[in-house]
N, C-alpha and C positions, 0 to 999 in steps of 0.2 A: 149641930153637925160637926165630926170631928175635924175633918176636910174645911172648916173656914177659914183659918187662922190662913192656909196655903192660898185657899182662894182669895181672900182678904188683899194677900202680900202680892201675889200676880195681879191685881189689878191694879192695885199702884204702879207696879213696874210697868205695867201697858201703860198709863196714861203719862209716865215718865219719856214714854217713847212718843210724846204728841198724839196721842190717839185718843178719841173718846168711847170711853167704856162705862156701859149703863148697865147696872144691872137687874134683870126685871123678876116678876114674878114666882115665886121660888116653884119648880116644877111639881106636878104630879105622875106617881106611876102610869106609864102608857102602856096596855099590853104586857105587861109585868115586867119594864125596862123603869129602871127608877136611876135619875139625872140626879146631878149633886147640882148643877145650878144653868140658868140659862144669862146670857150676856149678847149685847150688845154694841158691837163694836164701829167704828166709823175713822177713817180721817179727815180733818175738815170737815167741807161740805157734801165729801162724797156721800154715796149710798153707802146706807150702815146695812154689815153682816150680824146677821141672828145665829147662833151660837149657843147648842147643848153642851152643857161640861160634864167632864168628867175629872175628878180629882184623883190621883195616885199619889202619893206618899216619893214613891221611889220609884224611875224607871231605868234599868239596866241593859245592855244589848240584848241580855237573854229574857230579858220581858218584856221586848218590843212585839213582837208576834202578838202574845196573848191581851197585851193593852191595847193593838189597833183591831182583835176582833171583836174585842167589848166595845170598843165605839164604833165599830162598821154596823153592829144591833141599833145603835140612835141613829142610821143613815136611814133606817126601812121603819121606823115607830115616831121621831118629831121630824117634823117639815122644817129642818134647822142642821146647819152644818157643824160634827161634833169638832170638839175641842179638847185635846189633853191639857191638863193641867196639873203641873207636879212642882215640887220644890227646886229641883235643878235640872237638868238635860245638856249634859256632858254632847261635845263634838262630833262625835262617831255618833251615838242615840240620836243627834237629831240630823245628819245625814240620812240614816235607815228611815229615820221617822217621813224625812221630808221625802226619798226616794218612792215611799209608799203612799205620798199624798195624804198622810196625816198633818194637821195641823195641831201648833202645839203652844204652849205659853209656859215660864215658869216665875216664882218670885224673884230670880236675878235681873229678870229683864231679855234672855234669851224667850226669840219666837221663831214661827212660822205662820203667817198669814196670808190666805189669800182670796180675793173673790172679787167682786164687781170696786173699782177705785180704790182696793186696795189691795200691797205687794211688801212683807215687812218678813226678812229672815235676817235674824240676828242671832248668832253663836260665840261662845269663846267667855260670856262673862260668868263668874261664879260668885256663887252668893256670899252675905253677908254673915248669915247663921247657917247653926247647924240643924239639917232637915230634924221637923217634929216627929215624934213618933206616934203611931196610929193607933188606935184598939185593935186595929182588926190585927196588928204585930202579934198578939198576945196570945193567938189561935196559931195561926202560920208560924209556930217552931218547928225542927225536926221530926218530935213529936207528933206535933199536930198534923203535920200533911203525912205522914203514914197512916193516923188515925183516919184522916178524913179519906185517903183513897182505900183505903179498905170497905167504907162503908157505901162508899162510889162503887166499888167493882160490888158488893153484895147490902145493899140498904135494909136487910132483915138484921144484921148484925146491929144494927142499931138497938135491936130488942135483948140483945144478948148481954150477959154478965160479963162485967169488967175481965173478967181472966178470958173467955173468948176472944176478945175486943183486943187483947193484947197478942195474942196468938197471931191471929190474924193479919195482924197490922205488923209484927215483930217489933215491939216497941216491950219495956217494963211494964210490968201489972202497975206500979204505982205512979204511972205520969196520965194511965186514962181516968180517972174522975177528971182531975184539972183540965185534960183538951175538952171531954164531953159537958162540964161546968162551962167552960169558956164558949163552947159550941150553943147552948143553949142562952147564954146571955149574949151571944149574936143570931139569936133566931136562924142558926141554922140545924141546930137540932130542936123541932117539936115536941114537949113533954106535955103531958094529960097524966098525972099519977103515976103508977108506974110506967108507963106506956109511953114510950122514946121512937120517937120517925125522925125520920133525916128530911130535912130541908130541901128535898131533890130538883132546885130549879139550873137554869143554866148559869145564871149567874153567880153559884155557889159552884159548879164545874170552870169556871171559865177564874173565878178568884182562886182556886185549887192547882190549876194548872200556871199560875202567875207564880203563886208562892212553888211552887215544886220546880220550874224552872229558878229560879230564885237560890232556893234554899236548898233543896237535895239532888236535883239533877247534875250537877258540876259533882258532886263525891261518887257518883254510880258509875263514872268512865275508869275502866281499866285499864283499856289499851286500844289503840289505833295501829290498823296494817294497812296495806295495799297489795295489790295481786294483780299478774297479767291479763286477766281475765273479768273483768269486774263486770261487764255486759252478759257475764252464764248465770249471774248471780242468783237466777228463780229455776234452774235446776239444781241448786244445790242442798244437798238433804242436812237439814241441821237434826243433830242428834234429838229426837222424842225425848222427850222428855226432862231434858236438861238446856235446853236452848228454845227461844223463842223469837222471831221478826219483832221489830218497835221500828216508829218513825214512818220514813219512806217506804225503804220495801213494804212493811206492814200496811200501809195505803195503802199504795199499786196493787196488792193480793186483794185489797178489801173496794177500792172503786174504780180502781180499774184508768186512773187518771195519771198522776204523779210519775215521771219518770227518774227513779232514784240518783241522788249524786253522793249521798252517803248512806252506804247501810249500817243503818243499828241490830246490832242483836243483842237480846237479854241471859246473859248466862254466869255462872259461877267464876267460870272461868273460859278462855279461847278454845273454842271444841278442835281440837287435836288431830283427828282427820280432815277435815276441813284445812286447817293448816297446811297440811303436807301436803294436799293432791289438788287445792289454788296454789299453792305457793306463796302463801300470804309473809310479807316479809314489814318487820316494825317501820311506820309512816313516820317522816324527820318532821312533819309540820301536821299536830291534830288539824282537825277543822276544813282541810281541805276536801276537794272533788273527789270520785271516784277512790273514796277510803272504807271501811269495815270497822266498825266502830263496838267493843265489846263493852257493854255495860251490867253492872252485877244487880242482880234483883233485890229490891229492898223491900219486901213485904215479907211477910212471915210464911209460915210453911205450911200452915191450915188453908192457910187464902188462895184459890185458882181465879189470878185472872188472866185468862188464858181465850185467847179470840178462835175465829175462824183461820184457817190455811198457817197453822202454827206463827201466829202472831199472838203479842200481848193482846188485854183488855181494849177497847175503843177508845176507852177515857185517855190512856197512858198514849197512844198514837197519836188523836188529837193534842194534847198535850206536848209531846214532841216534837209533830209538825209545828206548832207554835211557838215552842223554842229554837226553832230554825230562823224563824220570822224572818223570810224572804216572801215576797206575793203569791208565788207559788203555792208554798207552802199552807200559808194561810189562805187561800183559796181551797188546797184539798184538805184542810183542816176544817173546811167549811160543811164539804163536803161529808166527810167522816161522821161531823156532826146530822146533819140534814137524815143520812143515812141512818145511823145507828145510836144514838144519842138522844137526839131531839124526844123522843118520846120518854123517854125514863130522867129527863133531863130538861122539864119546856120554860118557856119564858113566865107563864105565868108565877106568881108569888100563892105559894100557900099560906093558908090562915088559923088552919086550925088543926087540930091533931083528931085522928079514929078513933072514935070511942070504943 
């Protein structure tokens, strides 16, 4: 498992902190949820908490969201409280984390624990080394997460020649063998001879949406406004065919839940009447309430992922909503999922390729 070495080093730091930590039986796929390890923790003589792990490499503010929806999946499959487990978790990261009742461990020695006799949050200390680097890094280039959401938005492209694949994705003809080699020595691309399927579970959606928070969504922002008006936002006609909803709004159109505090729209550039007749004038602070958020499309010009009520794909919103990673958020990101995803996208693990 590449994840030991990290798990290894967090459990010395927990037991560093007076705690007993046992760890038991290495798990099996439940439901097609596969745990990197189960633990056992205790202080004293208290009652000891049972504890599914999940190991990540690297957690960032912007892949807080999508790392607490992959463990909220071990809250509904082991009868056991999940656990983050990563190399470090920076002060802000485990605010967000703690805010959201994630619990969390790292090899510094920073936690979050809690449950029957036990209350342990410690932040502020920073490791020793420098974080491992993972295999699954090798997949999650720039590269790679264009490759793989293109085959997200259309999974027949899997069956297509390298120059499609490139089209598509807008990436070089000569970087797709490499991601689709590295794809299939991580079992998320299916090969039978010639005959290529995409690995379509959720947790190949849910690892895709981590790296593209991560790795390309921070270069997609062009520009942040504000406007007197920002509650007319769902009469406002975005230009056909050159503008699309993401995120919030893109929810709210699609379940009807989510009441926006930033809109994303997908476009080349600020649509121009729009501009003029909101009044949209440049925001002194991104990231704030009630802003307009234009962000430039990164796939290629073959590829329509293109949703209902001029929004992007499902994938790219939930993805979104999860790089907001507020509860909200990830709540209707749940949603999005449940909706329109879960079927082209389930938990079970495939095993074999269509002959």
């Amino acid at each position: 498992m590449a994840e030991l070495p990290i798990l290894k080093r967090t459990i010395e730091a927990l037991r560093e902190l007076d705690l007993v930590v046992d760890e038991r039986k290495m798990p099996r796929a439940e439901g097609g949820v596969r745990a990197d390890a189960w633990l056992r923790v205790k202080k004293n003589r208290q009652e000891a908490n049972d504890y599914v792990v999940e190991v990540k490499r690297v957690v960032t503010p912007a892949t807080v969201g999508a790392t607490v929806a992959q463990l909220n999946q071990f809250a509904g499959t082991f009868d056991r409280i999940p656990l983050l487990v990563t190399t470090h978790v920076t002060p802000p990261v485990a605010q967000r984390l703690r805010e959201l009742d994630q619990q969390f461990a790292d090899t510094a020695g920073n936690a979050y624990l809690t449950g029957p006799g036990l209350l342990i949050f410690v932040v502020g200390r920073k490791p020793e080394e420098k974080p491992l680097r993972n295999r699954r890094d090798r997949l999650f280039t720039t590269a790679g997460v264009k490759v793989l959401f293109a085959l997200i938005c259309d999974p027949e492209l899997a069956k297509a020649p390298h120059r499609a694949i490139a089209a598509a994705a807008g990436v070089a003809l000569g970087s797709v063998p490499a991601v689709l080699a590295e794809m299939k020595r991580q079992e998320c691309l299916l090969v039978a001879g010639k005959n290529r399927r995409l690995n379509a579970t959720r947790r190949l959606l849910d690892d895709w949406a981590l790296a593209y928070a991560r790795i390309l969504r921070p270069k997609t922002l062009l520009a942040t406004y504000t406007m007197p008006n920002f509650a007319g936002w769902a009469n406002w006609k975005l230009p056909r065919g050159e503008a699309r909803w993401g995120g919030e709004p893109a929810a709210n159109l699609l379940v009807r839940f989510l009441k926006p505090g930033v809109l994303t729209i997908y476009a080349q550039k600020p649509p121009a009447r729009l501009m003029v007749t909101q009044r949209w004038t440049v925001a002194g602070v991104p990231g704030t309430t009630n802003t307009v958020e234009i962000r430039k499309p990164f796939w290629g010009e073959t590829l329509k992922p293109g949703g209902e009520f001029d929004t992007v794909t499902p994938a790219l919103i939930y993805a979104d909503l999860l790089a907001a990673g507020n509860a909200r958020c990830i709540e209707t990101a749940k949603m999005v999922y449940d909706g329109y995803l879960a079927r082209l996208f389930p938990t079970a693990i495939a095993v074999n390729v269509d002959s």
